[in-house]
DONU-685087 format. One record per residue (C-alpha): chain; y, z, x. Coordinates in steps of 0.05 Angstrom, whole numbers, plus 5000, padded with zeros to 4 digits. Layout:
# residues N
<r><ch>A</ch><y>Y</y><z>Z</z><x>X</x></r>
...
END
This chain:
# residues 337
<r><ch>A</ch><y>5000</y><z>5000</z><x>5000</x></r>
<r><ch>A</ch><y>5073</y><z>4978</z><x>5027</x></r>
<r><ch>A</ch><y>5121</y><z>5037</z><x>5013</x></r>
<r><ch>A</ch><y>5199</y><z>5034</z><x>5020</x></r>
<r><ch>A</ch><y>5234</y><z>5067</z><x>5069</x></r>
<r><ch>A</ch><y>5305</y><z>5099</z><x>5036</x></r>
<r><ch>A</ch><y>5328</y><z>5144</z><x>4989</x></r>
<r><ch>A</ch><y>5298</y><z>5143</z><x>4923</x></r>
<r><ch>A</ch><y>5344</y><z>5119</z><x>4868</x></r>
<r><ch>A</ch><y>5316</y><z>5143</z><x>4795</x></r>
<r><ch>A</ch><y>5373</y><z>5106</z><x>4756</x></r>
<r><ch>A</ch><y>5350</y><z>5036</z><x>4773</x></r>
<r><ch>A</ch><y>5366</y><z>4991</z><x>4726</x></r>
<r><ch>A</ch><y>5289</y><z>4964</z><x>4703</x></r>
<r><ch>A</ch><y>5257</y><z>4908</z><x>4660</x></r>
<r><ch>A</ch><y>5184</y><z>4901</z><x>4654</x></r>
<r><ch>A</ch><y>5150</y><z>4841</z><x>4678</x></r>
<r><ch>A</ch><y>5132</y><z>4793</z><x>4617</x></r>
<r><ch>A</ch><y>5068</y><z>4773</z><x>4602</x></r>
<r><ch>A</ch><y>5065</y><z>4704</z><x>4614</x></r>
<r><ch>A</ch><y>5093</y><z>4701</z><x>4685</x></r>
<r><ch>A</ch><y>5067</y><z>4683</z><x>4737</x></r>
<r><ch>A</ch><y>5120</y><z>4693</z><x>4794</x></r>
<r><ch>A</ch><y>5127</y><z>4756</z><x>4830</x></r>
<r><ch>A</ch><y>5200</y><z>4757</z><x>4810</x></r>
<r><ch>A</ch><y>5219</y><z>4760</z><x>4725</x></r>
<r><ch>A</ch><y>5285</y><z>4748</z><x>4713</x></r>
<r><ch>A</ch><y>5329</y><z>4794</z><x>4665</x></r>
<r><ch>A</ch><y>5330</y><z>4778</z><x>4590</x></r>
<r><ch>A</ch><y>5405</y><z>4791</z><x>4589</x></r>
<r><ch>A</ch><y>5415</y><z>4748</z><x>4645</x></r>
<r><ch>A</ch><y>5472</y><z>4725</z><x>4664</x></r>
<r><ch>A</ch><y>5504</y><z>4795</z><x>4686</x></r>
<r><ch>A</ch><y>5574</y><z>4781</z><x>4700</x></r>
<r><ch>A</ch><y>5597</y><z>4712</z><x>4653</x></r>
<r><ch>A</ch><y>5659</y><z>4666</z><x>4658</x></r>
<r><ch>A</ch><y>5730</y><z>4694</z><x>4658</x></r>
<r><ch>A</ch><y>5716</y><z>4760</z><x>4673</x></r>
<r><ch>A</ch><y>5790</y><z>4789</z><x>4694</x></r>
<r><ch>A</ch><y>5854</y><z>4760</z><x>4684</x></r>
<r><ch>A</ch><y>5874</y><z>4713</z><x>4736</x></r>
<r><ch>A</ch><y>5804</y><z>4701</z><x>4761</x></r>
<r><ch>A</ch><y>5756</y><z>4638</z><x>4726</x></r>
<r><ch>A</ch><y>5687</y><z>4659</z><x>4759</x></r>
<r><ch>A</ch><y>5660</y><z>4718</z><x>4789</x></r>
<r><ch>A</ch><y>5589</y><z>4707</z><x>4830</x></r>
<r><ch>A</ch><y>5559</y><z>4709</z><x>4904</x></r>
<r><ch>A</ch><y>5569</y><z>4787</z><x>4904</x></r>
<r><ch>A</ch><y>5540</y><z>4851</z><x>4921</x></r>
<r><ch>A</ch><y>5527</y><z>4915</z><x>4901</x></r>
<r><ch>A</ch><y>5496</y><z>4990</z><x>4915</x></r>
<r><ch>A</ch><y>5493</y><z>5063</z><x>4894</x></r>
<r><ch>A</ch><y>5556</y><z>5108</z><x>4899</x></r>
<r><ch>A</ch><y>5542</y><z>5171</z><x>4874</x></r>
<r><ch>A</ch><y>5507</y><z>5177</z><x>4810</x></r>
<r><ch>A</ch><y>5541</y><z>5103</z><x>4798</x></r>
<r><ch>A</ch><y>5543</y><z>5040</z><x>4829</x></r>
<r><ch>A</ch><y>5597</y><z>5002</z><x>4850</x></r>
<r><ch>A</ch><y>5610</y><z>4929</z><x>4876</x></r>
<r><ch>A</ch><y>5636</y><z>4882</z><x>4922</x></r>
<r><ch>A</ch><y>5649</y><z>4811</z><x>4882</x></r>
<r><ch>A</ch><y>5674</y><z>4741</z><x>4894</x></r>
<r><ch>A</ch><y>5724</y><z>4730</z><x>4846</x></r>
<r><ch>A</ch><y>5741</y><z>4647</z><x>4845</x></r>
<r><ch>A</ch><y>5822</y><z>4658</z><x>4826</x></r>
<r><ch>A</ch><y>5856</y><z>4609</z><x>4785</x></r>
<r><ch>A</ch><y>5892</y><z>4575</z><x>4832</x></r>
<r><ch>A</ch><y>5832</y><z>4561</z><x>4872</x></r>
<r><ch>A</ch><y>5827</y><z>4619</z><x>4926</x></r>
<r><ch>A</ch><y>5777</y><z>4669</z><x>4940</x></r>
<r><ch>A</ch><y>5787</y><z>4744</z><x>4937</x></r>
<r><ch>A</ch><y>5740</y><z>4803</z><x>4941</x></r>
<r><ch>A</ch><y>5745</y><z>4849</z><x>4880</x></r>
<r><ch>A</ch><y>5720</y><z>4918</z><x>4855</x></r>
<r><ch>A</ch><y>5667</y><z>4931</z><x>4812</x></r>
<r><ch>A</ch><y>5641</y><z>5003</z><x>4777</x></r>
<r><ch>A</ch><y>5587</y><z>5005</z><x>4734</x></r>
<r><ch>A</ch><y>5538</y><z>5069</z><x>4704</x></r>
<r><ch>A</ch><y>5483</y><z>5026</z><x>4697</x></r>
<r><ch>A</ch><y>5486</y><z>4965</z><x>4750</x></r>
<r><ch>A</ch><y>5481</y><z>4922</z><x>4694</x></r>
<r><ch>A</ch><y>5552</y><z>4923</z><x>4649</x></r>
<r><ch>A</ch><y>5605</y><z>4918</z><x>4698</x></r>
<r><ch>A</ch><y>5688</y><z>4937</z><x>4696</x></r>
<r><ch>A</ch><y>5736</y><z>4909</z><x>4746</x></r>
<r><ch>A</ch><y>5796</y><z>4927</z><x>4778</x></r>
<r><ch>A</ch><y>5844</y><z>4878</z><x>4762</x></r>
<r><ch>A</ch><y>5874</y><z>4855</z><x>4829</x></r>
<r><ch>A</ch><y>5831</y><z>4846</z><x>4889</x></r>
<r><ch>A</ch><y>5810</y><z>4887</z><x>4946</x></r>
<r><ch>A</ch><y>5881</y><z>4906</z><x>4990</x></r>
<r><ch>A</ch><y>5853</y><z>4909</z><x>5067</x></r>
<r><ch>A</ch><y>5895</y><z>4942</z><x>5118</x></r>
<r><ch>A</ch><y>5896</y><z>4946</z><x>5195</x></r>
<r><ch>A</ch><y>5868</y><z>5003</z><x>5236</x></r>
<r><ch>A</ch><y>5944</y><z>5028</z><x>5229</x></r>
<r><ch>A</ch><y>5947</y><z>5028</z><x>5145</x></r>
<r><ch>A</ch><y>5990</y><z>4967</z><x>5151</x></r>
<r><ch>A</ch><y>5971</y><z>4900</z><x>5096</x></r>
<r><ch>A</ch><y>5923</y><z>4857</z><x>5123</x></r>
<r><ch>A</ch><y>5902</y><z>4808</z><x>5078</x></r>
<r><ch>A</ch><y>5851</y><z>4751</z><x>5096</x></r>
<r><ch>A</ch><y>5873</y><z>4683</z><x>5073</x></r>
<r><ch>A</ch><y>5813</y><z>4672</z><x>5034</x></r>
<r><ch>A</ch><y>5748</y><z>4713</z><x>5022</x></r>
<r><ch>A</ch><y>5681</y><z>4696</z><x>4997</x></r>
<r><ch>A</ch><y>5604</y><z>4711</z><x>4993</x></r>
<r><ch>A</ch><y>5614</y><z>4783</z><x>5008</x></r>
<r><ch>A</ch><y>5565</y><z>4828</z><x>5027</x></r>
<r><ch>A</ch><y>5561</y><z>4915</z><x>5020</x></r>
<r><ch>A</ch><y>5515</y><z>4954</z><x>5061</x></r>
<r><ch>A</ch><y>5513</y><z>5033</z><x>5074</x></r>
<r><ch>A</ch><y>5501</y><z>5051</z><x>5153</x></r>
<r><ch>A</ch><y>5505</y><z>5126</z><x>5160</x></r>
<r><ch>A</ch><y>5559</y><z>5150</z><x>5128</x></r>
<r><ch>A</ch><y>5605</y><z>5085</z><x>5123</x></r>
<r><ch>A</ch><y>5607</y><z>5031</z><x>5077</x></r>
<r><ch>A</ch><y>5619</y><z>4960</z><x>5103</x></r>
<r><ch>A</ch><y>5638</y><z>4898</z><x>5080</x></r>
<r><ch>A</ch><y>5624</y><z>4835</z><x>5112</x></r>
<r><ch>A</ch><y>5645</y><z>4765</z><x>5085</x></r>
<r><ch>A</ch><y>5664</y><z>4693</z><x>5103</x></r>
<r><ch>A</ch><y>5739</y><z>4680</z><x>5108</x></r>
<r><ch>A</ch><y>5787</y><z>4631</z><x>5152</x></r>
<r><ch>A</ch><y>5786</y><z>4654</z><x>5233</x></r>
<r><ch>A</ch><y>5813</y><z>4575</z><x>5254</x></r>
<r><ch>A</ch><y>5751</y><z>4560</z><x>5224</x></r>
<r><ch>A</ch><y>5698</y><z>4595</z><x>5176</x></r>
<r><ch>A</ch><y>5684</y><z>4666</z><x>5205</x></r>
<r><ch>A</ch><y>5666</y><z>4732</z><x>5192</x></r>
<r><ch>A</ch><y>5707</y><z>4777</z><x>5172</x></r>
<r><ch>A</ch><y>5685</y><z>4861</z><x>5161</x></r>
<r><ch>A</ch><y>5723</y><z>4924</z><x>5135</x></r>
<r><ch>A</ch><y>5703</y><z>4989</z><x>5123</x></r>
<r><ch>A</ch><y>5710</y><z>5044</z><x>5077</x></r>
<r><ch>A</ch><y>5685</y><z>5118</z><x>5052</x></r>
<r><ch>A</ch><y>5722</y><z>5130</z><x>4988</x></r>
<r><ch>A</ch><y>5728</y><z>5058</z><x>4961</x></r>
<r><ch>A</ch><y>5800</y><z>5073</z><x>4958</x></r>
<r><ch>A</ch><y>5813</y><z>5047</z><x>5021</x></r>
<r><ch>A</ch><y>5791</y><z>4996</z><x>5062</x></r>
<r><ch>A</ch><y>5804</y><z>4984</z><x>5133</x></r>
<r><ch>A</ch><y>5792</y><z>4915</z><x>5164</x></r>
<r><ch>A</ch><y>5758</y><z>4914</z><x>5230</x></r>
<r><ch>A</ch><y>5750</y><z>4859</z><x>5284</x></r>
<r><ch>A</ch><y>5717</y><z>4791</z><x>5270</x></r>
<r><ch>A</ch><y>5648</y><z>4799</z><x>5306</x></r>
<r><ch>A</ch><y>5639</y><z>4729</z><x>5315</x></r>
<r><ch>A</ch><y>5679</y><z>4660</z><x>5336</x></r>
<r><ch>A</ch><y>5678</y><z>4604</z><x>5281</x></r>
<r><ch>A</ch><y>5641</y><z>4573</z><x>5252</x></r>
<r><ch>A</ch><y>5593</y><z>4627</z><x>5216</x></r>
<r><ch>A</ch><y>5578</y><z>4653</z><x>5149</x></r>
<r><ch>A</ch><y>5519</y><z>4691</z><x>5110</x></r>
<r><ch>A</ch><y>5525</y><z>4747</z><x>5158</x></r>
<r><ch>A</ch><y>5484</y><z>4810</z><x>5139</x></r>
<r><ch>A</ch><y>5485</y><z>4877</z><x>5171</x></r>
<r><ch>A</ch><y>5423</y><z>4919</z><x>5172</x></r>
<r><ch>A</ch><y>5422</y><z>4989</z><x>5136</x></r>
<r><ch>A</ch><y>5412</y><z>5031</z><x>5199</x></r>
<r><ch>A</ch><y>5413</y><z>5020</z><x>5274</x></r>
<r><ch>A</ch><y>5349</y><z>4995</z><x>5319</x></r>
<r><ch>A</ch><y>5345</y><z>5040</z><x>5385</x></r>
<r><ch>A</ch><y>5422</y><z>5051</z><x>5387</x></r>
<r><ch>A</ch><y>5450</y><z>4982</z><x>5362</x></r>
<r><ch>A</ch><y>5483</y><z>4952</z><x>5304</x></r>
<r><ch>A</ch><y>5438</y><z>4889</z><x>5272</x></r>
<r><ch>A</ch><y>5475</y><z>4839</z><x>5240</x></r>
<r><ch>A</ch><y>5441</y><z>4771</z><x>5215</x></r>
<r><ch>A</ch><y>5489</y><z>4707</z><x>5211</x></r>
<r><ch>A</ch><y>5488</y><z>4638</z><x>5205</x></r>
<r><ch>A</ch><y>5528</y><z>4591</z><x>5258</x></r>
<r><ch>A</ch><y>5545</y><z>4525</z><x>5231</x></r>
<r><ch>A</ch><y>5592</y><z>4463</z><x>5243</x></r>
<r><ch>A</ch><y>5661</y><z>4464</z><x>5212</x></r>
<r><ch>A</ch><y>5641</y><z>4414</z><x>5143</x></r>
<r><ch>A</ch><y>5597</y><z>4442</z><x>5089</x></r>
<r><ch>A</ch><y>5551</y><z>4467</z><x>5140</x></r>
<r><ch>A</ch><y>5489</y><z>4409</z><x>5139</x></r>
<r><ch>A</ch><y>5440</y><z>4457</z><x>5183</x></r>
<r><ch>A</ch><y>5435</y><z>4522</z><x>5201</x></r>
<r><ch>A</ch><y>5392</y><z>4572</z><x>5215</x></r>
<r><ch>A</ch><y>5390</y><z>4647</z><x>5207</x></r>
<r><ch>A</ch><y>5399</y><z>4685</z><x>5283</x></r>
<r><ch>A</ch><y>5413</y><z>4757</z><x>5303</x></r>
<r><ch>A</ch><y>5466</y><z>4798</z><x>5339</x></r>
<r><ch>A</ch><y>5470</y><z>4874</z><x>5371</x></r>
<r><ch>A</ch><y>5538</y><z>4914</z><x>5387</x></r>
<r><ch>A</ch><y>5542</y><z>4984</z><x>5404</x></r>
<r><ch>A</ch><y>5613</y><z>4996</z><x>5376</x></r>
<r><ch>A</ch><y>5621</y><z>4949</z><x>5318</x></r>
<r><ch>A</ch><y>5668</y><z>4904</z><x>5363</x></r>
<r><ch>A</ch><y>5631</y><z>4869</z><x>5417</x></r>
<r><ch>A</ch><y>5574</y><z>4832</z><x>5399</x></r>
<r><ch>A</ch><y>5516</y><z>4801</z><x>5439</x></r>
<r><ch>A</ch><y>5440</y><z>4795</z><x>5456</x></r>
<r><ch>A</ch><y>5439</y><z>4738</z><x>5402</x></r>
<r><ch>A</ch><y>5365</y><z>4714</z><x>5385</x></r>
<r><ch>A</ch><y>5348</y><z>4660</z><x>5337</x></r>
<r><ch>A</ch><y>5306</y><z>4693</z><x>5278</x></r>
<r><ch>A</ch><y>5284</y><z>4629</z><x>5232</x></r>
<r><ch>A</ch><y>5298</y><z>4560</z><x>5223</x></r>
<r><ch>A</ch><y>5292</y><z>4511</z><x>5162</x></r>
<r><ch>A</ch><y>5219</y><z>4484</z><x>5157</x></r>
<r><ch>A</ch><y>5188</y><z>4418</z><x>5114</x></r>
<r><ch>A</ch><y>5178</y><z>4464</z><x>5053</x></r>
<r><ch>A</ch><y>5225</y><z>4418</z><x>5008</x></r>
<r><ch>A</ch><y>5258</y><z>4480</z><x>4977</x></r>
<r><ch>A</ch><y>5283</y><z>4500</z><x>5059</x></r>
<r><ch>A</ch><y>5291</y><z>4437</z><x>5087</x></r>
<r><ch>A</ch><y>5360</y><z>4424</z><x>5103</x></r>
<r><ch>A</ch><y>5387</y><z>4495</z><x>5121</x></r>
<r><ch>A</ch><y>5373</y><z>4573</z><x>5103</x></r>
<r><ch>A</ch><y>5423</y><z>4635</z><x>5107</x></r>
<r><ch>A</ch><y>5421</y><z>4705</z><x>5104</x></r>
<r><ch>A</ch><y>5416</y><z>4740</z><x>5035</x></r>
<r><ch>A</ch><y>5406</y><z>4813</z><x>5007</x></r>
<r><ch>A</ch><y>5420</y><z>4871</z><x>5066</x></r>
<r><ch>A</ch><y>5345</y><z>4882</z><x>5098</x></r>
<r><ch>A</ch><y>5295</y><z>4928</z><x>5052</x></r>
<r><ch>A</ch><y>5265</y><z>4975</z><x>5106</x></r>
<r><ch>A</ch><y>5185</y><z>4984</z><x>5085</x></r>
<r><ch>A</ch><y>5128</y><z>5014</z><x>5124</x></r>
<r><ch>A</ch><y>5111</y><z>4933</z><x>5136</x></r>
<r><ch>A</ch><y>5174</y><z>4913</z><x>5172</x></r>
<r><ch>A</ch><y>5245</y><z>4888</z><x>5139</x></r>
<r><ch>A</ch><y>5231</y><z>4859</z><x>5079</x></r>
<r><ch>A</ch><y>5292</y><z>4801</z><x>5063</x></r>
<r><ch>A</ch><y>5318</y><z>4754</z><x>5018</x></r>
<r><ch>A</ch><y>5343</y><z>4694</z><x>5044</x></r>
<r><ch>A</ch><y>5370</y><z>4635</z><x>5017</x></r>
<r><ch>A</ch><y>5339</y><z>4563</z><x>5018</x></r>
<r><ch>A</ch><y>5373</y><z>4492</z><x>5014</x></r>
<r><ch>A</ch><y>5360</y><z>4422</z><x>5002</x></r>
<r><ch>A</ch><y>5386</y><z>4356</z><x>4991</x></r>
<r><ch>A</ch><y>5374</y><z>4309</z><x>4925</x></r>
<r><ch>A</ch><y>5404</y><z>4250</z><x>4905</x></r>
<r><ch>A</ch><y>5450</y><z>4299</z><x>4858</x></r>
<r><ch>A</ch><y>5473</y><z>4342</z><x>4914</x></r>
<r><ch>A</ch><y>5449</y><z>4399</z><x>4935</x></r>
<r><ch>A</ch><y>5391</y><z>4455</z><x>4914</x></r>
<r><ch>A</ch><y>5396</y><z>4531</z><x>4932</x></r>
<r><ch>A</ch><y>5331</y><z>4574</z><x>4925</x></r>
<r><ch>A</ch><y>5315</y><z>4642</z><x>4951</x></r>
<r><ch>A</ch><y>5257</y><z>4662</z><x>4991</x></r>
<r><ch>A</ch><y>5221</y><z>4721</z><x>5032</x></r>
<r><ch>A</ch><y>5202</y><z>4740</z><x>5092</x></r>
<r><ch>A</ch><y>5178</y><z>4802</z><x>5139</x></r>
<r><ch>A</ch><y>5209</y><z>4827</z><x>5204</x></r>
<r><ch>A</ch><y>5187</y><z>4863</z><x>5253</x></r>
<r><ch>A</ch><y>5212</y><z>4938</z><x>5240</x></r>
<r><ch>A</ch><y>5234</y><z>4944</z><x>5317</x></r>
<r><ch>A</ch><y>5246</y><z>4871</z><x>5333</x></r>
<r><ch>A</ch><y>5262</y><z>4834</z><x>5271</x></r>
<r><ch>A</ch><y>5283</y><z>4775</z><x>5310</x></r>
<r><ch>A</ch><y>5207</y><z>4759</z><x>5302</x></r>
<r><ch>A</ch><y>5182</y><z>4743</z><x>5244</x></r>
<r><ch>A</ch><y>5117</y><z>4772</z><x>5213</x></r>
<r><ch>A</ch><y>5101</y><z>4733</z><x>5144</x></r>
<r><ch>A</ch><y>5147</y><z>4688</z><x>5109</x></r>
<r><ch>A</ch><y>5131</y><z>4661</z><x>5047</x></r>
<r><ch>A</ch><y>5121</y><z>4583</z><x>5041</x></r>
<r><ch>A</ch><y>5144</y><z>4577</z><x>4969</x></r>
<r><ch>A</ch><y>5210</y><z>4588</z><x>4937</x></r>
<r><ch>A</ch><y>5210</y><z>4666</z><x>4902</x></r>
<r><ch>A</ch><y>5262</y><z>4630</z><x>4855</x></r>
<r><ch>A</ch><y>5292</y><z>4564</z><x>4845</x></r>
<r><ch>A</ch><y>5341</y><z>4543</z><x>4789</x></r>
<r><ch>A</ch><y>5311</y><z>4537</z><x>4725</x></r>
<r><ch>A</ch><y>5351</y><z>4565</z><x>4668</x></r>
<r><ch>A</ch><y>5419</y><z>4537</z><x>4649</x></r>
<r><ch>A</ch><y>5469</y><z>4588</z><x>4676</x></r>
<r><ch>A</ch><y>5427</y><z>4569</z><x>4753</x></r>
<r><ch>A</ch><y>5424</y><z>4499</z><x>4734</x></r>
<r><ch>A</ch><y>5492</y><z>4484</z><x>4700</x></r>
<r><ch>A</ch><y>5565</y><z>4508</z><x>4729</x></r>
<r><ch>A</ch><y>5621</y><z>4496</z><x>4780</x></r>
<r><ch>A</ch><y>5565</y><z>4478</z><x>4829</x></r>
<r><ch>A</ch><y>5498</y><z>4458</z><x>4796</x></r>
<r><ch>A</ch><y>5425</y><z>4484</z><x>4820</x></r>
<r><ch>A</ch><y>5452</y><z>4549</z><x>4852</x></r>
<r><ch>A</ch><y>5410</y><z>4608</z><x>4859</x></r>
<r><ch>A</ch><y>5441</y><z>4654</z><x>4915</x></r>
<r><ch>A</ch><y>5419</y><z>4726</z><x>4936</x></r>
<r><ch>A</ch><y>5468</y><z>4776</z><x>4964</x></r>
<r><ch>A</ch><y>5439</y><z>4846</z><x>4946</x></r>
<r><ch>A</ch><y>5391</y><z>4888</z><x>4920</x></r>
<r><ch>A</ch><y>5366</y><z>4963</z><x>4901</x></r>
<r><ch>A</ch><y>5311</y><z>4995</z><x>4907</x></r>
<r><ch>A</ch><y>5268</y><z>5053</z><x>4888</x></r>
<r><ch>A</ch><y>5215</y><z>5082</z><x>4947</x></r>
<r><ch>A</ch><y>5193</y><z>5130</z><x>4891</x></r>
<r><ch>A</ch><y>5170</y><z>5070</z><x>4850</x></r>
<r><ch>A</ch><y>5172</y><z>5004</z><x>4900</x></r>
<r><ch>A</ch><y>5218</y><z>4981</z><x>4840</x></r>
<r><ch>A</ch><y>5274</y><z>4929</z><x>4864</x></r>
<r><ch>A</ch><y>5332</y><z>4891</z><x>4837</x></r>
<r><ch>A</ch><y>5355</y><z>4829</z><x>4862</x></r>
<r><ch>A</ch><y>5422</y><z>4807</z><x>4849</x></r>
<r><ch>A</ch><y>5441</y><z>4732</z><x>4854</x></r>
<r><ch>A</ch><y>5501</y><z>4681</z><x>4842</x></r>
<r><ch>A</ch><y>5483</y><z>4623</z><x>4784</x></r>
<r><ch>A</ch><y>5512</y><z>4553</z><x>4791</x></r>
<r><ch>A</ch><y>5574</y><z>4589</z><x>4831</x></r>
<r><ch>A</ch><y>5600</y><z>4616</z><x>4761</x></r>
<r><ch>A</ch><y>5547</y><z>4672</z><x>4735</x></r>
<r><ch>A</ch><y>5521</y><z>4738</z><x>4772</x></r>
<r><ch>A</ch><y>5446</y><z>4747</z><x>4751</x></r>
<r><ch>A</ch><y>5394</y><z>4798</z><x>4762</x></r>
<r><ch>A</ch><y>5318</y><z>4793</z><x>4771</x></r>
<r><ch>A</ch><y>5262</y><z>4845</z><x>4780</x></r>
<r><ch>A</ch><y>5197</y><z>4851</z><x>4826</x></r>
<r><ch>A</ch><y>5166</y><z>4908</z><x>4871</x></r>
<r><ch>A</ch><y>5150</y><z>4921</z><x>4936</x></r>
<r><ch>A</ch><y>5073</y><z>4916</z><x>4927</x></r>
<r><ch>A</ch><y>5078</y><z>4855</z><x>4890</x></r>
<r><ch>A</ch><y>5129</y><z>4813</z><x>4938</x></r>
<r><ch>A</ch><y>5092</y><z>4833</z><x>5001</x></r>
<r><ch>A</ch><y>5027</y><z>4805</z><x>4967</x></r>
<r><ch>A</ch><y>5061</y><z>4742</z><x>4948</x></r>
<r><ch>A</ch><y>5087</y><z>4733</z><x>5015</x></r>
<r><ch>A</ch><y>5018</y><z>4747</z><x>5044</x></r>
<r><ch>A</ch><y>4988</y><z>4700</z><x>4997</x></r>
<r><ch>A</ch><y>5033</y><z>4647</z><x>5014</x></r>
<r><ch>A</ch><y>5035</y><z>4658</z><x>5091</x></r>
<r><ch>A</ch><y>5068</y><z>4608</z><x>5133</x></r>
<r><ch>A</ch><y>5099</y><z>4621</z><x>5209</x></r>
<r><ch>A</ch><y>5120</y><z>4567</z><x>5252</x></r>
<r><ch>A</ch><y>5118</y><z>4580</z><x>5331</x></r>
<r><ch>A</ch><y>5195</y><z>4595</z><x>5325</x></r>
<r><ch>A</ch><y>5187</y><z>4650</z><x>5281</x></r>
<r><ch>A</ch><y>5142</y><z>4690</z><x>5319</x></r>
<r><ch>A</ch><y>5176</y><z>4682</z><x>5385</x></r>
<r><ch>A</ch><y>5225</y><z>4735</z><x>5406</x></r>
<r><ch>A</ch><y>5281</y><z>4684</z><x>5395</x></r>
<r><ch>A</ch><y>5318</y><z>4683</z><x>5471</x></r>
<r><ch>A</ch><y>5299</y><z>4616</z><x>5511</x></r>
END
């Protein structure tokens, strides 16, 4: 039996699996989450992330303003499912409490290390970056350094150090609409300075991951390795296709990769993933989880206009990836050449 490795969180939010499925992930009934015009000023909210604060939860969300910019807005809910908003977006400061406001923001991501909150998103550096603040009290939020040069996005930072270090997954790309990329890793001590880069995984000739993949969901720790959510893409002849898939990492060097899961775990099937601003979207960027019952909540942006939610566990994704085992030499190596 694969057990998680955190804090139990009784107040999941929790759906039963239907009968008839057959996937190891079931998608919520009420789905989508978060709909259209959700705050004044902003047309589409999706491509966000949340986690527990308290006995709440609270949220970190792309909000797609009307006059076309991205900003990162706050989110409380009781129950992770009904969400309120605060109606203007996230106001960043310098390590000195002065404004210091990215020109754009997207894709962000929330993760807990210790006793800090971070957020970590793609914004303009000369170039796509990554940009990261922090916070305690969601009140305020101090911007830190950029970790990396452009061009990068999808960056993820792991919920605890490994032997010291920070972890944070990325994705380098070219300066377009990034046509490859794969997933790598970086360390720092201190936040600031980052290094000891290693390539993690790389697109393969499943059809679902054949153009490029990116980071997802902040690593799951289990007693099996890092458990992740990643997202898939490929080109049609209508543009292009975003799945999400799975994969194990080694629990103290996750640049190499123990099982990853040949199929897609989801793929755009109902309307609000098939029909919106950008068609065929299905993109993770959080979770939570429950070690007391393996339960976990994935949360996902629809057709960049929805936030969804779907439901597996522990036992029964780690069986699905076993089942559907695939590892390419690259994956397994310790990614320096």
């Amino acid at each position: 039996m694969i057990r998680i490795l955190s804090a139990p969180l009784p107040n999941i939010p929790w759906q039963e699996k239907p009968e008839n499925c057959t996937s190891p992930v079931w998608r919520y009934s009420e789905n989508p989450i978060i709909r259209r015009n959700p705050i004044s000023g902003v047309a589409r909210i999706f491509n966000s992330a949340v986690i527990q604060y308290n006995d709440e939860f609270i949220g970190v969300f792309r909000g797609e303003q009307k006059n076309g910019v991205p900003m990162i807005y706050l989110g409380k809910s009781r129950d992770a499912l009904h969400w309120e908003f605060e109606q203007e977006k996230i106001n960043f400061t310098d390590e000195n409490g002065q404004p210091f406001m990215p020109i754009y923001a997207y894709d962000p991501r929330l993760v807990k290390v210790e006793d800090t909150y971070y957020i970590i998103w793609c914004q303009d550096m000369y170039g796509a970056a990554i940009g990261m603040a922090k916070t305690r009290d969601f009140r305020t939020f101090t911007r830190m350094e950029n970790p990396f040069l452009p061009y990068n996005r999808n960056a993820v930072l792991f919920p605890r150090k490994i032997d010291g270090k920070y972890i944070m997954l990325s994705r380098p790309c070219d300066n377009g609409h990034t046509a490859f990329g794969d997933i790598f890793l970086s360390e720092s001590r201190d936040l600031e300075y980052w290094g000891h880069h290693r390539h993690v995984m790389g697109r393969t000739e499943s059809w679902w991951e054949s153009l490029k993949i990116g980071g997802g969901a902040a690593p799951i720790e289990t007693t099996e390795g890092w458990l992740i959510f990643y997202h898939g893409v490929c080109s049609t002849c209508n543009g292009y296709v975003y799945s999400i898939g799975a994969a194990m990492l080694d629990i103290n060097h996750p640049s190499k990769v123990l099982h990853r899961c040949e199929d897609y775990i989801l793929t755009p099937e109902e309307w609000y993933e098939e029909r919106g601003f950008v068609q065929n979207v299905c993109f993770p960027c959080a979770t939570l989880h429950d070690s007391e019952t393996g339960r976990i909540v994935l949360y996902y942006g629809c057709a960049d206009s929805y936030v969804s939610a779907a439901f597996t566990t522990v036992q029964e994704i780690y069986e699905y990836i076993l089942a559907h085992d695939r590892l390419s030499p690259a994956d397994t190596e310790p990614g320096k050449r």
